[in-house]
Phi, psi and omega in degrees: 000306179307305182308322193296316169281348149302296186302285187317324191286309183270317119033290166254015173271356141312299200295286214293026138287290175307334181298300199303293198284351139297341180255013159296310186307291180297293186325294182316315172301315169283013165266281225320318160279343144312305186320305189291309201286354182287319168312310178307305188277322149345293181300312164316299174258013143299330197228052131253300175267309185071080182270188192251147155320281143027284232216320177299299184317322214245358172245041192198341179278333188301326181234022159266158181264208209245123030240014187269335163308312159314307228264334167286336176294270170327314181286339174291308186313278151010288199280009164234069155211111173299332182294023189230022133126223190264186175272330161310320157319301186294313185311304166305313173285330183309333183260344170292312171305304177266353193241011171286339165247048148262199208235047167267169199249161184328300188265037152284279193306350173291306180292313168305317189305300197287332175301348176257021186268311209245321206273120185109351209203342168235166177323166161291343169296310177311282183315312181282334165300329193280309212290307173311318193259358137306310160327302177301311190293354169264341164314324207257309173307320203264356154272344147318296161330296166329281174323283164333270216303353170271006174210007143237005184289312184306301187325274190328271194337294188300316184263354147315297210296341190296319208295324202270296191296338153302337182265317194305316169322311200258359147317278193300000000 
């Protein structure tokens, strides 16, 4: 009886392991499109209103969802105090402070990272071309992205259950 429910334990705590990093897979895709649309709208109200950063940030966190809302929110709080250095230094720690537990990849925040080294800091002509070719270099993640999760969220699923059912084997 005890074994059986041992086994049945280790099992499914295979399978829902494989489950966690297929819904990893989906989580990234769906920041990264968040991602583009906070971008989206960035771009608007730089090269629309030609709103202050500032004042873009802190209107663009209100209707963005989490963690990118938090993460706009804080860097405009952040960015009316000069002291607390430039705005690329904040744009970094902001991704570090708000966006370590999502489920984005190392060279996501990397790539963000460099779009806030220029935003803010060269002419709007300038600013808005960095913003456009982030946009395509985020297109290409997220149809990377897509791929990977159609041909591995089944792999991860099958082989937790396989992986559970070989340690139960070798348990048993």
């Amino acid at each position: 009886m005890l074994k059986g429910i041992g086994a049945l334990l280790i099992l499914a705590s295979a399978a829902g392991i494989g489950v966690s990093f297929s819904n990893d897979l989906k989580g990234r895709c769906m920041e990264l499109r968040l991602l583009k649309q906070m971008i989206y709208m960035l771009r608007g109200e730089i090269k629309y209103t030609k709103t202050p950063l500032p004042d873009a940030f802190a209107s663009i966190a209100v209707r963005m969802k989490e963690p990118f809302g938090s993460f706009l929110e804080e860097l405009a709080k952040q960015m009316e105090n000069p002291e607390n250095g430039t705005f690329g230094e904040l744009w970094q720690a902001q991704i570090k402070a708000q966006l370590s537990g999502t489920h984005l990849k190392r060279e996501d925040k990397e790539q963000l990272g460099s779009l806030g080294e220029v935003l803010g800091y060269l002419d709007l002509e300038m600013q808005l071309s960095s913003i456009e070719l982030y946009l395509e270099q985020l297109e290409l993640r997220i149809r990377e992205s897509q791929e990977a999760a159609r041909t591995k969220q089944k792999l991860y699923q099958s082989l937790g259950v396989a992986g559970g059912i070989f340690l139960v084997i070798l348990l048993v």
